[in-house]
N, C-alpha and C positions, 0 to 999 in steps of 0.2 A: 213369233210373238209380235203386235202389233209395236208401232212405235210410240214411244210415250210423250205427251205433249204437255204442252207447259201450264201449270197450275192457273185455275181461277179465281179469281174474289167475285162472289156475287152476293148482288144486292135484289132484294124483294120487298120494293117497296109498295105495299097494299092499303088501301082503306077499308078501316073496321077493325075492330081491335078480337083475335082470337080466344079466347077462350078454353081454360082446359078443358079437355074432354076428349073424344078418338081423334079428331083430326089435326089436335095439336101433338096428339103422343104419336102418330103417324109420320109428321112432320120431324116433329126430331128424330125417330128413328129413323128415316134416311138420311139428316142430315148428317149424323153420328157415322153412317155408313161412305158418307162421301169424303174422298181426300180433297175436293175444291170449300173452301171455304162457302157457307152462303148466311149472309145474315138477312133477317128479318126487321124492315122498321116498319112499324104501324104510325097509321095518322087517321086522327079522327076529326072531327066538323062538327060539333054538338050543337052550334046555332041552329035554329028551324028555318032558315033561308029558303027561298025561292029554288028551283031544282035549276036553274042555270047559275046560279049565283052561287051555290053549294058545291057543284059541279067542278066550277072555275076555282074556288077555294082547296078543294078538295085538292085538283091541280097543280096551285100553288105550293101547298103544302109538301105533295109528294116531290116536286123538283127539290125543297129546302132538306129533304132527307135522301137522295141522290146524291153517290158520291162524286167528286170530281172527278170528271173524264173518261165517265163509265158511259160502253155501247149501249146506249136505250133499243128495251124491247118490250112493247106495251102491248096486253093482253087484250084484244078485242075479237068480237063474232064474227069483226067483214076481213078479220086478218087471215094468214097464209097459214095452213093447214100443212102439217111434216107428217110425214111416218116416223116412225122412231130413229130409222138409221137416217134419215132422211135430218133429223133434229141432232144429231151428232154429227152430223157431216158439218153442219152451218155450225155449230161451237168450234168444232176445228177448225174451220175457216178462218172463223174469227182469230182464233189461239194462231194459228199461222200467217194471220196476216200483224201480229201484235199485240192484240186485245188481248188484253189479261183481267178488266174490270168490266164486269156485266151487269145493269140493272132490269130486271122486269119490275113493272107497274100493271097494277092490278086493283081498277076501281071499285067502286060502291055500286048500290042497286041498278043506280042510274049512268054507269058506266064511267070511261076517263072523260076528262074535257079535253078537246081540239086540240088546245097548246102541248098537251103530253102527245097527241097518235099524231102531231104534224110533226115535234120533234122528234119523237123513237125513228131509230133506223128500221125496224121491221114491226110491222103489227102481225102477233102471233096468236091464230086463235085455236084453244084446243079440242075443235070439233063444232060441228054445226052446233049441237044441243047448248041451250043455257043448262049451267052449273054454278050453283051459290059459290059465291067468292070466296070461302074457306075452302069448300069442295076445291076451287081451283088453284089453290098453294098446295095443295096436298099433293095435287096430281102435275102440277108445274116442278115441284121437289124432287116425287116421283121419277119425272120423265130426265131432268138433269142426271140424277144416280144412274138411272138405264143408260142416257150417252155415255158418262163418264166408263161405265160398264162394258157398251159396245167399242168405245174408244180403246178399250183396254183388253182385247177379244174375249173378254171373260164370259163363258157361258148364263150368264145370269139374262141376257136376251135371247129369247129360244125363236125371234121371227125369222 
């Protein structure tokens, strides 16, 4: 049996407010599934601002729902590509080197602004393809229950 490691609180802090419908009920159904905590904060921007100035806003915003002292990991396209075990391995890292509090951020159409991808520790992208920003909590969710899964040898990752 693998060894068990120590719980996480994560944080997903995203722009654009979800909506019921499959990819919120998607959502919670893994969350439900997972023993790490993960909370969801949304922030939105309804000004019609300039796209840099929205951007930087947008930014601001998500750092003000970041919890204190959590490893930033900001989703972007030019970021680092895992394999599944490959993405379990770096949470354990993290979990073994101390880290217990994890935030991903995860922009708007027009992506994060600078001050979030210069301060996350790792920009994480999940695949070359653009995927609408709900699409990608879903599968951000998704891929967490798989580590916490492969972390736990449990057959539910058949790679």
């Amino acid at each position: 049996m693998a060894p068990r490691h120590a719980a996480l609180d994560i944080t997903i802090a995203a722009v654009g407010r979800l909506r019921r419908g499959p990819e919120l009920d998607l959502i919670d159904d893994y969350r439900k599934r997972l023993s790490w905590a993960v909370t969801i904060r949304e922030i939105e921007e309804k000004r019609p601002l300039p796209t840099p100035e929205r951007r930087a806003r947008e930014g601001e915003r998500l750092f003000d729902v970041l919890p204190e002292g959590a490893l930033l990991i900001a989703l972007d396209e030019r970021g680092r590509q895992f394999s599944s075990e490959e993405f379990a391995g770096q949470l354990r890292k993290w979990q073994e080197s101390g880290h217990r509090t994890l935030a991903f951020a995860i922009g708007g159409a027009d992506g994060l602004d600078r001050a979030v991808t210069d301060r996350a520790t790792l920009l994480l992208a999940l695949g070359r393809m653009t995927w609408p920003h709900m699409m990608a909590r879903c599968m951000l969710v998704e891929q967490l229950y798989r580590a916490q899964q492969i972390q736990a040898g449990h057959p539910y990752h058949k790679g």
